[in-house]
KEVEX-751269 format. One record per atom (N, C-alpha, C, O, CB): residue number from 1; x, y, z; atom name. Coordinates in nm, 2 decimals, m for minus. Atoms other than C-alpha are relative to their C-alpha. Glycine has a CB too. Example, Ala and Ser with C-alpha at 12.3 -4.5 7.8 and 13.67 -1.06 7.14 Angstrom:
   num        X        Y        Z   atomo
     1     0.09    m0.12     0.00       N
     1     1.23    m0.45     0.78      CA
     1     0.09     0.12     0.00       C
     1     0.19     0.12     0.07       O
     1    m0.10     0.00     0.12      CB
     2    m0.09    m0.11     0.00       N
     2     1.37    m0.11     0.71      CA
     2    m0.08     0.11     0.08       C
     2    m0.03     0.22     0.09       O
     2     0.04     0.05    m0.14      CB
***
This chain:
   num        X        Y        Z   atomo
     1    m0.13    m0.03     0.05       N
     1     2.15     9.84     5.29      CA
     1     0.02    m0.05    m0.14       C
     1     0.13    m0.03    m0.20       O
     1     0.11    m0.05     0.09      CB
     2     0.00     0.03     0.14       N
     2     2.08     9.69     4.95      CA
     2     0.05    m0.10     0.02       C
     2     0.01    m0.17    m0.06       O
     2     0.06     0.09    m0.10      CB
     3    m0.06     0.11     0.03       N
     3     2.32     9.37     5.04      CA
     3    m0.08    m0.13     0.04       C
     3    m0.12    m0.15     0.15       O
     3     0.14     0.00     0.05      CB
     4     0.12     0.16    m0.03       N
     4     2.12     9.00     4.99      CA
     4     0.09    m0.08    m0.07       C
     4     0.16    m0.02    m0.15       O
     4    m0.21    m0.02    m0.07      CB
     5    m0.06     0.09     0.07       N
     5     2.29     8.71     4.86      CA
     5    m0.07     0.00    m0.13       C
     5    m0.19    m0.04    m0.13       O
     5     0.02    m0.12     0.06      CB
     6     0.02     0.00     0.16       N
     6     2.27     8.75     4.44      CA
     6     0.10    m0.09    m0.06       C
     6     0.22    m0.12    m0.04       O
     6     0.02     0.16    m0.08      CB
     7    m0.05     0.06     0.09       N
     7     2.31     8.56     4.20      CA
     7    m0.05    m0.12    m0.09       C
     7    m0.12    m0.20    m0.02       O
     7     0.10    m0.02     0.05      CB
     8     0.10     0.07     0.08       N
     8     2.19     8.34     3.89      CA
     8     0.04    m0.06    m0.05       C
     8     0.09    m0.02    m0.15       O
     8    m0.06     0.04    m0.07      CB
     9    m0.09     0.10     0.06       N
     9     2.33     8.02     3.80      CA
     9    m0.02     0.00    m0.16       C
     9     0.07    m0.05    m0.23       O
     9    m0.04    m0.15     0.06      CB
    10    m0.03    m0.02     0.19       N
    10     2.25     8.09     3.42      CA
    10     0.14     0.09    m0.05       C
    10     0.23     0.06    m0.13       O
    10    m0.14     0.09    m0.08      CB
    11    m0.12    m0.11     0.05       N
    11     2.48     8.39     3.38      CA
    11     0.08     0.07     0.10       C
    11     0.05     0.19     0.11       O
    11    m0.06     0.13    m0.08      CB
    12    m0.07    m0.01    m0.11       N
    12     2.74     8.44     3.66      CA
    12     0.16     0.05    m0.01       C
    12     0.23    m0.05    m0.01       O
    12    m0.02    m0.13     0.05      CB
    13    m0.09     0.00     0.02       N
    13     3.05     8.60     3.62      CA
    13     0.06     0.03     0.13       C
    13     0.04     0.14     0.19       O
    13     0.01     0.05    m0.09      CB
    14    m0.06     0.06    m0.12       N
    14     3.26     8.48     3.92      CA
    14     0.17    m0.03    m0.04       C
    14     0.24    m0.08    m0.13       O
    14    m0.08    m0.16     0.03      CB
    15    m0.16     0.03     0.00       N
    15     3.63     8.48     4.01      CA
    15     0.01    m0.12     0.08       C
    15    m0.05    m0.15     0.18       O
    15     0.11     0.12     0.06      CB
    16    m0.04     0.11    m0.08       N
    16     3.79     8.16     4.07      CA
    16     0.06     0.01     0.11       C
    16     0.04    m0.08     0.18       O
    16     0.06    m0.07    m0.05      CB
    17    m0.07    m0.05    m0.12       N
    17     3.99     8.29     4.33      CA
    17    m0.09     0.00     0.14       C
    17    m0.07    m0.04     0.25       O
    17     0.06     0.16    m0.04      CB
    18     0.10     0.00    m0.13       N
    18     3.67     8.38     4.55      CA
    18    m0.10    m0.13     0.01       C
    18    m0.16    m0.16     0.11       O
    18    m0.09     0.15    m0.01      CB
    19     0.06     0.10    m0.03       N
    19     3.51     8.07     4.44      CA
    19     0.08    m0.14     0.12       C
    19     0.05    m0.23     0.20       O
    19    m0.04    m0.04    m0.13      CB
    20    m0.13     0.10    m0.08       N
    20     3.82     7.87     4.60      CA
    20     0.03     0.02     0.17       C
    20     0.05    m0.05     0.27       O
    20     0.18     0.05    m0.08      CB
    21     0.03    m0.03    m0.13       N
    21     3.79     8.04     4.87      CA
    21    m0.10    m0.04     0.08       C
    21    m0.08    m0.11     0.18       O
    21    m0.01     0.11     0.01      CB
    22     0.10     0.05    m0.07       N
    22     3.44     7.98     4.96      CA
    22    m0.03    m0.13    m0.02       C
    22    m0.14    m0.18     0.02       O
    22    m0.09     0.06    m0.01      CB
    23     0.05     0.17    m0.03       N
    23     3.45     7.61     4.89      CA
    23     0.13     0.00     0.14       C
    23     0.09    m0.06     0.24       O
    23     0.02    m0.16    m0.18      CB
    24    m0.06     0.02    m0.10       N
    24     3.74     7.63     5.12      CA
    24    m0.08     0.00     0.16       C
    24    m0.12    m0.09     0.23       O
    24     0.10     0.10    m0.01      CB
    25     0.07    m0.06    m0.10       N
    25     3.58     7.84     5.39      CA
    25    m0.12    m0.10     0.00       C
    25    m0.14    m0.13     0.12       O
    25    m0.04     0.15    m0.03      CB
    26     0.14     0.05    m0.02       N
    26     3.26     7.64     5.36      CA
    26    m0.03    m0.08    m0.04       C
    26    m0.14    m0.07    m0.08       O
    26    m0.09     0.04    m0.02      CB
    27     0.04     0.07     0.15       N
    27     3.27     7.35     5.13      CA
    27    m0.11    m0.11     0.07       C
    27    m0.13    m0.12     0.19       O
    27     0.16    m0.09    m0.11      CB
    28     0.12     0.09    m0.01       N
    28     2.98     7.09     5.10      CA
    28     0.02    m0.14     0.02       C
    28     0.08    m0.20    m0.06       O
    28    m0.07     0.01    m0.13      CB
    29    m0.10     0.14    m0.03       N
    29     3.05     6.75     5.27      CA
    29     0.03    m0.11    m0.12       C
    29     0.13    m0.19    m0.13       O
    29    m0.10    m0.10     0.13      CB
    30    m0.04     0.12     0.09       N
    30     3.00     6.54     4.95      CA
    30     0.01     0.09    m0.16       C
    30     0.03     0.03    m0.26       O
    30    m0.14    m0.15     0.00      CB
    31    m0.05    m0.05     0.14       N
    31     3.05     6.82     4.67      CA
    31     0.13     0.05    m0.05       C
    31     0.17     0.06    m0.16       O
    31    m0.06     0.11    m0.02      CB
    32    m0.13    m0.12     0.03       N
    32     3.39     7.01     4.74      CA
    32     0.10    m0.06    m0.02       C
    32     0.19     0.01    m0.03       O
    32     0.04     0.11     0.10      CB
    33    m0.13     0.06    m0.04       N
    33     3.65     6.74     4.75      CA
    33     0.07    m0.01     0.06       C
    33     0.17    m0.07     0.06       O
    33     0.05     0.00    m0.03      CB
    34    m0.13     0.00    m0.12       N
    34     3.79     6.82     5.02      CA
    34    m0.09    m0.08     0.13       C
    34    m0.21    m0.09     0.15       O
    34     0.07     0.21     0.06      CB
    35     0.04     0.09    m0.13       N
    35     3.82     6.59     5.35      CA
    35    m0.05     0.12     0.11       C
    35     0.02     0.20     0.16       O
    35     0.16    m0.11     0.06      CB
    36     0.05    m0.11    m0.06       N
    36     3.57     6.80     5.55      CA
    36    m0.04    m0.09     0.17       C
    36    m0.08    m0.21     0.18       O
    36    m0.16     0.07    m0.11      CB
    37    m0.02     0.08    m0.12       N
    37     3.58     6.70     5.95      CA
    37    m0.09     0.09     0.05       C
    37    m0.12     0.20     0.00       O
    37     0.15    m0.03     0.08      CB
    38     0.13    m0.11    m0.12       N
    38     3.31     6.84     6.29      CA
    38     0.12     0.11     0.02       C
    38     0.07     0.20     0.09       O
    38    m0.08    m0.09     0.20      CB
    39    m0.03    m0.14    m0.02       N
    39     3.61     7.10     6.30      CA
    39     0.02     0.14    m0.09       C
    39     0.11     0.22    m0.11       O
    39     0.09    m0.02     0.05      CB
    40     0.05    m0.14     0.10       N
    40     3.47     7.37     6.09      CA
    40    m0.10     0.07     0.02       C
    40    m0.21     0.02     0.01       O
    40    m0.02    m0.02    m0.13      CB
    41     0.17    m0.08    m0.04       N
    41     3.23     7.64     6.18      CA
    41    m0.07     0.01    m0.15       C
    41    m0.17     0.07    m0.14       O
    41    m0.01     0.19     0.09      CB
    42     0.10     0.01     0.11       N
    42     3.08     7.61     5.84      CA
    42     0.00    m0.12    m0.09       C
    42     0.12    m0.16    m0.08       O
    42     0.01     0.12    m0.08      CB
    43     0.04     0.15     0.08       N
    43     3.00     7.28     5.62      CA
    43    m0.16    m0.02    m0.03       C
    43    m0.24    m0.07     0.05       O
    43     0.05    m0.13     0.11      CB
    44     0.14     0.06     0.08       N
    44     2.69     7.23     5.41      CA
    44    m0.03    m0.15    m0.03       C
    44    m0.02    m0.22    m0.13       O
    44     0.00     0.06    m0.12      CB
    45     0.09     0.21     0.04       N
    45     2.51     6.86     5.44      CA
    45    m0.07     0.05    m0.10       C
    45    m0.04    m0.01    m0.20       O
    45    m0.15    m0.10     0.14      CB
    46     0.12     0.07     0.08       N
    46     2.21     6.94     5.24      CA
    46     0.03     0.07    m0.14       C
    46     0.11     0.16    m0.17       O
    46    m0.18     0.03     0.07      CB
    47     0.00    m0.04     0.18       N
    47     2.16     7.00     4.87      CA
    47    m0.06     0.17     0.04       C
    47    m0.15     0.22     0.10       O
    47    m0.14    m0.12    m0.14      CB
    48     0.11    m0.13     0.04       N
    48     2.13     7.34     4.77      CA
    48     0.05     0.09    m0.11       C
    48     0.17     0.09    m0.14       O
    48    m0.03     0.12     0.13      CB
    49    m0.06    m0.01     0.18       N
    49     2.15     7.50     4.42      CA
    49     0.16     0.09     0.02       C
    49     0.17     0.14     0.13       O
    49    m0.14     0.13    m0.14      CB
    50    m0.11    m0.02    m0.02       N
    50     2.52     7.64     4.37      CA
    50    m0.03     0.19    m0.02       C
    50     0.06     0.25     0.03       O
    50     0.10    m0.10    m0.09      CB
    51    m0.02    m0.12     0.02       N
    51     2.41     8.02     4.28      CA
    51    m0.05     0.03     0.14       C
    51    m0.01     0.14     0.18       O
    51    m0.06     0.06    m0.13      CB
    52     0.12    m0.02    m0.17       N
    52     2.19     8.02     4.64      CA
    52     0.16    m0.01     0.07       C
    52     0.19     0.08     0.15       O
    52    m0.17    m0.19     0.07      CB
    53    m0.11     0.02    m0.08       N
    53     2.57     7.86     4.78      CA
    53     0.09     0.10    m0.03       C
    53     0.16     0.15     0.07       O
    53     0.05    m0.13    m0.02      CB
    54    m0.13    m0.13     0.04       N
    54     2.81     8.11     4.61      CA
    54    m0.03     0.11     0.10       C
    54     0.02     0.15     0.20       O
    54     0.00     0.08    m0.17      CB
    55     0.03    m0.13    m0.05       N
    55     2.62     8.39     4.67      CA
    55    m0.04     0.05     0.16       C
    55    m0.07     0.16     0.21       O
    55    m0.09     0.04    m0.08      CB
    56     0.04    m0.03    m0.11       N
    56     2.55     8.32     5.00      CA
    56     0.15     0.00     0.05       C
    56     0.20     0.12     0.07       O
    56    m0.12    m0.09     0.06      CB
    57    m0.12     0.02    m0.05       N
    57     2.92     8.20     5.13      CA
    57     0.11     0.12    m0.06       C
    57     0.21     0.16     0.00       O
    57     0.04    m0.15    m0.04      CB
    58    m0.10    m0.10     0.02       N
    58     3.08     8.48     4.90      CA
    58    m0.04     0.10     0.06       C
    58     0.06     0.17     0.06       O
    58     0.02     0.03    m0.13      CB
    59     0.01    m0.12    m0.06       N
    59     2.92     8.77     5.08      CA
    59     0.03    m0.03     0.14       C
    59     0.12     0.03     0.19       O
    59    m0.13     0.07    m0.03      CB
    60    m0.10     0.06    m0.15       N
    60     2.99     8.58     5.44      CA
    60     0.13     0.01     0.02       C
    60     0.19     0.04     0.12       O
    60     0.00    m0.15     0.01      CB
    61    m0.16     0.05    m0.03       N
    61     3.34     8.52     5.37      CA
    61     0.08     0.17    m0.08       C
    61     0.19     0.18    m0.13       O
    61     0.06    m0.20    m0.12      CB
    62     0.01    m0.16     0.04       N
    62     3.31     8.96     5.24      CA
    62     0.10    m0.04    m0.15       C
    62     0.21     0.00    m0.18       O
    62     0.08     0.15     0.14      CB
    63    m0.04    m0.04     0.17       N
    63     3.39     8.91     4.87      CA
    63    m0.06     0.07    m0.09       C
    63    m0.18     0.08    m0.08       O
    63     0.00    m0.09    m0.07      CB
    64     0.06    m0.15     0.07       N
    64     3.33     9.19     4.62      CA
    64    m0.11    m0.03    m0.08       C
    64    m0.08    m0.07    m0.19       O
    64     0.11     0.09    m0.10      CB
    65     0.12     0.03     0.03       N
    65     2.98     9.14     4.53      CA
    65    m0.06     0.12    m0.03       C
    65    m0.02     0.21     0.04       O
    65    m0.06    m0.07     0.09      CB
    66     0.04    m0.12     0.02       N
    66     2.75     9.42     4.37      CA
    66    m0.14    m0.05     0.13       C
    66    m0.17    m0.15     0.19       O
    66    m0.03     0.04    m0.18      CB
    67     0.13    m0.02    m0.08       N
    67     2.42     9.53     4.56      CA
    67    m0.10    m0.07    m0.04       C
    67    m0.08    m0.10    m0.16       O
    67    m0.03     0.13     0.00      CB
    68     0.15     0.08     0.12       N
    68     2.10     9.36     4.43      CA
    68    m0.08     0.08    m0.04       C
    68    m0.19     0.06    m0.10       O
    68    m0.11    m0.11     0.05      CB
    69     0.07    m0.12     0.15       N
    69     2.02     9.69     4.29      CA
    69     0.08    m0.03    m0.14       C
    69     0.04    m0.04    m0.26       O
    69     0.04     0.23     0.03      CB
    70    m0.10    m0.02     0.12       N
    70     2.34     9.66     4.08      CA
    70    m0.04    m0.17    m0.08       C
    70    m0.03    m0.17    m0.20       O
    70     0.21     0.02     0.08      CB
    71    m0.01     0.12     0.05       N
    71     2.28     9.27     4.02      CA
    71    m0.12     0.01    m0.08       C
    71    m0.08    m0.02    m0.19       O
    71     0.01    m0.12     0.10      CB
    72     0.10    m0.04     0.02       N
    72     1.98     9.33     3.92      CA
    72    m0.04     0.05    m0.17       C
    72    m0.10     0.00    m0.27       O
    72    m0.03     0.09     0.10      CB
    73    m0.01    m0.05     0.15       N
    73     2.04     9.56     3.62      CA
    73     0.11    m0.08    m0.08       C
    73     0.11    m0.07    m0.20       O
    73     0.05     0.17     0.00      CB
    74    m0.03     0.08     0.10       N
    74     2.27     9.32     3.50      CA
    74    m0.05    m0.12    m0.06       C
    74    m0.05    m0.14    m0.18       O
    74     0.08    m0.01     0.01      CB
    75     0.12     0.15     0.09       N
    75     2.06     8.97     3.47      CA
    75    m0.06     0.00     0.10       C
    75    m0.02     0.04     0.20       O
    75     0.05    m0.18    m0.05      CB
    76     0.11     0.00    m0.11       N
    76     1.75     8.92     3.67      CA
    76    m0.05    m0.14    m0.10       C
    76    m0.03    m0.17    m0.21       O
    76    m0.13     0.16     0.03      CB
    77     0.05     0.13     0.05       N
    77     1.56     8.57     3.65      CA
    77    m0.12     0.04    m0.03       C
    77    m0.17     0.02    m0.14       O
    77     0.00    m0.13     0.10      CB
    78     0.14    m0.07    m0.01       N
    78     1.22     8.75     3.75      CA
    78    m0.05     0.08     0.02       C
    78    m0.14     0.12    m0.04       O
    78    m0.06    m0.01     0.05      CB
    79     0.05    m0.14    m0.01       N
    79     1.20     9.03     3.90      CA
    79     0.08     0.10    m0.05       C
    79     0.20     0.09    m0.04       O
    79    m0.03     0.04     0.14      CB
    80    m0.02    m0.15     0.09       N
    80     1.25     9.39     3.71      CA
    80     0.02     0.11     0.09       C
    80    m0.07     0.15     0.17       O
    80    m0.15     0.04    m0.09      CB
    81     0.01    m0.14    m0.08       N
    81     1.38     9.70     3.87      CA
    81    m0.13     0.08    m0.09       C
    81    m0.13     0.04    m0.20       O
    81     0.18     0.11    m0.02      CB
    82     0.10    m0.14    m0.02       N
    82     1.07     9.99     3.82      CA
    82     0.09     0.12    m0.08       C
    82     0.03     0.21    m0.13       O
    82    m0.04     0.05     0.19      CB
    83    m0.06    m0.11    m0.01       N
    83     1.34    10.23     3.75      CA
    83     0.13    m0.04    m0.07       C
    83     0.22     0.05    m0.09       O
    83     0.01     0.05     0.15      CB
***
């Protein structure tokens, strides 16, 4: 279906609105500031880079994200669409 969690901590254009959300929805026990307790079905312990965390928690929590055809043609780290 084309949807994978995208996204490239160099060049990221992100609404704060959906980022606020997903530290809400999911925030990281010692990154997000907030007092995070065992009642939450989501909470991140371990390190992990923040474009891997957005892009994964913003398409979870259905925020308007392009396809990773569309992400793709706008910045890529490595790999090149063919087409």
């Amino acid at each position: 279906d084309g949807l994978a969690p995208v996204g490239n901590g160099g060049l990221s254009l992100r609404s704060r609105k959906w980022l606020r959300r997903a530290i809400r929805s999911c925030p990281h026990f010692s990154f997000s500031g907030l007092v995070v307790d065992g009642n939450r079905e989501c909470v991140v312990y371990d390190w992990v880079a923040e474009d891997v965390y957005f892009g994964t928690v913003l398409r979870g929590i259905g925020a308007p994200l392009p396809s990773a055809f569309e992400a793709i043609l706008f910045s890529s780290e490595m790999i090149f669409p063919h087409h």
